[in-house]
N, C-alpha and C positions, 0 to 999 in steps of 0.2 A: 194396166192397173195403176192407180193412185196410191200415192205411196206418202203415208202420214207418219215418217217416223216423227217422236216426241223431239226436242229440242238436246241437242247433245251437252251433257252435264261438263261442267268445266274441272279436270282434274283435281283432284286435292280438297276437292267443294262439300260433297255428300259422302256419308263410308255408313257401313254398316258394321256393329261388332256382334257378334257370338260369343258366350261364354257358358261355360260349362266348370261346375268346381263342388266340393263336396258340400252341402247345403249348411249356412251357418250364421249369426247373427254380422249385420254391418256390409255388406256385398253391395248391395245395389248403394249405400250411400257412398262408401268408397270407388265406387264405378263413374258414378254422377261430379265424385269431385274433382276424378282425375279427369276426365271431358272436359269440366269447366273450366281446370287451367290451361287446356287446350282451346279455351275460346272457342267451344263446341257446344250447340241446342240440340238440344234431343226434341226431335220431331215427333219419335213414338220407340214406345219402350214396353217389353213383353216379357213377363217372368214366370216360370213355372219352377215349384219343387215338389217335388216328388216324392211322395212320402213312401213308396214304395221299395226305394231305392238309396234315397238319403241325398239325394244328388238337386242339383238348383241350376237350373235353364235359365238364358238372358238372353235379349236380342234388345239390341236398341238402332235406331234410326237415326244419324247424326246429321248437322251441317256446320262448315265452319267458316267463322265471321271473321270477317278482316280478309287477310290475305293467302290464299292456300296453301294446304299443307299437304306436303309428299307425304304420303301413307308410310313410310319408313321411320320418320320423325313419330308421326301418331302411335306406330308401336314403342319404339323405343322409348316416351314418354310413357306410357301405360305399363313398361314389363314391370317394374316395380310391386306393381300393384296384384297384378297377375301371380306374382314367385308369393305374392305373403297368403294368396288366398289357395295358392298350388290349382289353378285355372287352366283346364284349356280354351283357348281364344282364335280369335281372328277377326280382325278387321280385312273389309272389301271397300274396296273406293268405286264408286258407282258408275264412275265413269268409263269402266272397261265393261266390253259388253263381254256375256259368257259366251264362252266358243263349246259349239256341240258340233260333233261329229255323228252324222242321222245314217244306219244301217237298217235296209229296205227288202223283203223280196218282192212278193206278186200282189200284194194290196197296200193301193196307197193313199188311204183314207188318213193315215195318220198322220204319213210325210207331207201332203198335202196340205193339211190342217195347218204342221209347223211352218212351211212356208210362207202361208197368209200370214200367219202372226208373226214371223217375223219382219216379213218384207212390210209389212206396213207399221212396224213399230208397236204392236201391242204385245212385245216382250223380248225385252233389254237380252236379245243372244243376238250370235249371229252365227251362219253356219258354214262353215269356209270349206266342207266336201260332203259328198254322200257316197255310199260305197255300197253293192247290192252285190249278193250273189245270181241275179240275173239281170238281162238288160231291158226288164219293161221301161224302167223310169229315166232312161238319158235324156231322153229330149224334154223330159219335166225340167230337171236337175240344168242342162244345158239352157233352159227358157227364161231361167233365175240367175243367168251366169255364175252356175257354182260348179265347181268338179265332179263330176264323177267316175267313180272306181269300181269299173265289174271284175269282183274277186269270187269267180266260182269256188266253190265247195264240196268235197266226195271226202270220204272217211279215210281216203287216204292222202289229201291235200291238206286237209283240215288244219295240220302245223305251219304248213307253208302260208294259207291264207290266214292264220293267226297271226306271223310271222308279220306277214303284209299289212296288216291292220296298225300294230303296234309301230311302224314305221310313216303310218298315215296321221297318229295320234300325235306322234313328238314332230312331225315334218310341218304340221299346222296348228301344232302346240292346242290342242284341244283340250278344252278341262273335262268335257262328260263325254259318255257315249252314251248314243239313243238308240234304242231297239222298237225301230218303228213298224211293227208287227214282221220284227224280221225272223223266219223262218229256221234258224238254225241254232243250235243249243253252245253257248260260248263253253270251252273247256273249263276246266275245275283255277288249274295254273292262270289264266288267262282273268277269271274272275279274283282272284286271290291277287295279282296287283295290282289292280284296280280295285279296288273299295271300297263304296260309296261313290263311283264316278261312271258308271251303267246306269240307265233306266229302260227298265223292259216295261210291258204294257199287255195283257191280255182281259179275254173275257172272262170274268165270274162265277159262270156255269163250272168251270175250273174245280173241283176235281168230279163234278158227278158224269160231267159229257165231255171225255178225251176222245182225243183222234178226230178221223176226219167227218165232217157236218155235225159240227155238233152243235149248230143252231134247230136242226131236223130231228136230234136227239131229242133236244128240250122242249121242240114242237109236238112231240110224238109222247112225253112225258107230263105235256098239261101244265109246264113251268108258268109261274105268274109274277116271277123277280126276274129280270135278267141284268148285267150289269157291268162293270169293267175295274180293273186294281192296276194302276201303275206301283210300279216298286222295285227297289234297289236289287240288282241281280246278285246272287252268290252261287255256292257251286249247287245249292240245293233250287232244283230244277223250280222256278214259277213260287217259291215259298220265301225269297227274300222280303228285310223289312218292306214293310207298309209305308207310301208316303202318300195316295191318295184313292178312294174308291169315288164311281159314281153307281147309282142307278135306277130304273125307272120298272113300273108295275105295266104288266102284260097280259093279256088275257087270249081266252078260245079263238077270239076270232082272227088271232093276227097268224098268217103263214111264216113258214119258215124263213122266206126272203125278208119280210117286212119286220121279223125279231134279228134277222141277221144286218139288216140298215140299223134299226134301233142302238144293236149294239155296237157298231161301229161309227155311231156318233156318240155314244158315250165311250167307245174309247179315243176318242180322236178328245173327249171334252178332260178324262182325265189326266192324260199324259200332257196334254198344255199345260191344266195347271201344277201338274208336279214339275215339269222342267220349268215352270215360271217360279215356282217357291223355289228348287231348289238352286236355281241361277240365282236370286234374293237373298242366297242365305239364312232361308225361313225353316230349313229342316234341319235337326238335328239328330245324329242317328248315334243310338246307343243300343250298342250289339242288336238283338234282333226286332228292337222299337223304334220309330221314328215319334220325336217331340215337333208337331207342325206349327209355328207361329202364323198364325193366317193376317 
């Protein structure tokens, strides 16, 4: 396979910031002034307030001119600004690629997907292990030279191979976990330190066709939407926030295989682009809403 990754960003070059703060007059010009005396151009800049809420969403796109700047300095110039307007923030310097840790069972439509895009550079991660509770996919995982970890799981392992997990997360310093149609329900505990750093991924049909074929359900029930929702995991099973849906119209004539390929290119199409926004910094998630900067 040819392998196009994009040109690697030169530290201290491009950052992106995030801002979050209770919506109020002068923000974005105070934002714009403290960048300019960091000899920073905004490339692109996205606001949303929320009248809903009271709250004011930012994201802006930076680069900086002259000579680079450690992402340490760029806070440290901005807290000021940040403490008057009581902001949460963050700046990302673009040139570290997001580290995701991808958990697989027995379909690997998703893992798959992630792997093209990333091996060939259309989305700034990279993935330094995979970890399945079976061993379909080693010699996938082995073909991309990346690790893999078969951490079986029974209800009575289940803290052991939690245990295991959480020592694969800080060993390879991972910022997200991917739940690439992995088969197994993360504990309560388990989601609770991690917070916003799961992404889980199912089908749509979701809540009318549980259990097992439930593409044969929905064939059997005449369904004409079928679809897919990546979204942040919590302890409430498949109902975490929203950070992307896709889906496509279906009719009489499609069988149950040919709705169950459908849907498993649309989930293979949303869970990219959520782990591509959310490696960007394009999501913002407030309690059970996600604000998507596209």
């Amino acid at each position: 396979m040819t392998e196009v990754h994009q040109p690697a960003l030169e530290p201290g070059r491009e950052f992106v910031l995030t801002v979050s703060c209770e919506d109020r007059r002068g923000i974005v010009h105070a934002v714009a002034g403290a960048m300019l005396e960091q000899h920073l151009t905004v490339l692109d800049s996205q606001q949303f307030g929320d009248p809903s809420t009271g709250e004011f969403h930012l994201r802006m796109h930076l680069r900086r001119e002259g000579e680079p700047l450690p992402v340490q300095e760029l806070e440290a110039g901005f807290e000021p600004v940040a403490l008057r307007f009581g902001m949460q923030w963050r700046f990302l310097d673009l040139s570290r690629r997001h580290r995701i840790l991808v958990m697989v069972s027995r379909q690997g439509h998703v893992l798959n997907d992630l792997l093209f895009r990333t091996r060939t550079g259309l989305m700034n991660v990279e993935i330094p292990v995979i970890v399945s509770n079976h061993e379909d996919f080693r010699a996938l995982a082995e073909w991309h030279g990346i690790p893999f970890h078969h951490v079986p799981v029974t209800p009575d392992t289940k803290p052991e191979a939690e245990g295991r997990l959480r020592e694969l997360i800080e060993e390879h310093e991972v910022d997200t976990v991917v739940l690439a149609r992995y088969m197994q329900v993360l504990s309560s505990q388990l989601c609770a330190e991690l917070p916003g750093r799961i992404i889980n991924i199912h089908h749509s049909l979701l809540p009318s066709f549980k259990g097992a074929k439930p593409y044969t359900q929905a064939h059997d029930r005449g369904v004409k939407v079928i679809g897919a929702t990546a979204h942040y995991v919590t302890a409430d099973l498949d109902e975490g926030p929203i950070i992307e849906q896709d889906f496509r119209r279906v009719d009489h004539r499609m069988s149950p295989g040919e709705l169950a390929s459908v849907g498993q290119e649309l989930e293979a199409m949303a869970m990219a682009r959520a782990v591509r926004w959310h490696a960007e910094q394009r999501v913002v998630l407030r309690g059970r809403r996600t604000v998507v900067f596209d």
